[in-house]
N, C-alpha and C positions, 0 to 999 in steps of 0.2 A: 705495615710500613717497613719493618726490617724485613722483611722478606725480599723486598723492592728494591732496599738498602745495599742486601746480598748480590742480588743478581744484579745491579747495575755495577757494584765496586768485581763480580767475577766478568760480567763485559769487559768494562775497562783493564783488566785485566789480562784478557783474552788478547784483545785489539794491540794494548802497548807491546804484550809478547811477540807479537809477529810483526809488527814494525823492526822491532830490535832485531831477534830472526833476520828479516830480510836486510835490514842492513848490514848485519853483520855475517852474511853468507853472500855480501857484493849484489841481489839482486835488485839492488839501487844505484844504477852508478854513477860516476863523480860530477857530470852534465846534470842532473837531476838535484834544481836547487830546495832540495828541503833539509834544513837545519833543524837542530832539538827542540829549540822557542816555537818554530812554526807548528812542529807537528807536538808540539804536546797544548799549544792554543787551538788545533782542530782538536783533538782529541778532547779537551774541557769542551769547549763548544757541542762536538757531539756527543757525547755522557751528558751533558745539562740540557740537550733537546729529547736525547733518548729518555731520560727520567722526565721531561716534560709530560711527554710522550704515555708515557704509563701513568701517571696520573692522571691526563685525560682519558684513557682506555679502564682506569678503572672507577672514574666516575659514570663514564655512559655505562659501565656492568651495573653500577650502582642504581641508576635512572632506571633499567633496564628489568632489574629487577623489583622497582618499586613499580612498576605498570604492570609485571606478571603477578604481583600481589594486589593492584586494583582493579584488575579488570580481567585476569585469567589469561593465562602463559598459553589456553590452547587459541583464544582469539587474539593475542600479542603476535605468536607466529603467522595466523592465517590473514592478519594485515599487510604485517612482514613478506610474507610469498607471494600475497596480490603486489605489491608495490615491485617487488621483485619482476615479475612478470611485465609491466608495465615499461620497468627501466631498461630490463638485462639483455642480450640477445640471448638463443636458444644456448649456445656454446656454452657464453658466461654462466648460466643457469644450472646445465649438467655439470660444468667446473664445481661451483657450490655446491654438489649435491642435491639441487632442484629439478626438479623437471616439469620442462614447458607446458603447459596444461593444455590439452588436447580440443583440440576444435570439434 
């Protein structure tokens, strides 16, 4: 959970930097109503959805990894790639590094 801790406060981090940046190099200008209060309530809003965010992506690793410990990570994938093939088009599939299983 520090780990999480880390990279969400170096996100937040990142992000306020080049807000500032930008303001302060004029590529916001003076027509463009955003004030301090607005963008630092988007920026809490998004940092509190971004760490929502990772906490859902690492309970489904967690789910994820308790079905490759019942049932075997090589039949966990070969559900995984049928479903895949069912939903994906062929594009979507080679994007993933799948490929469309040959008729």
């Amino acid at each position: 959970m520090a780990e999480e801790d880390k990279s969400a406060k170096s996100l937040e981090d990142f992000v306020t930097e080049h807000y500032n940046r930008q303001k302060e190099d004029g590529k916001m200008d003076a027509t463009e109503e955003i004030d301090d209060k607005r963008a630092l309530d988007f920026f809490s809003r998004a940092m509190s959805e971004s760490r929502r965010m990772n906490s859902e992506v690492a309970k489904s690793e967690q789910k994820l990894a308790k079905l490759h410990a019942e049932l075997g990570k090589d039949k966990v994938d070969a559900w995984q790639r049928e479903h895949a093939a069912e939903v994906l088009t062929p594009e979507q599939l080679r994007h993933m590094g799948l490929q469309p299983a040959s008729s």
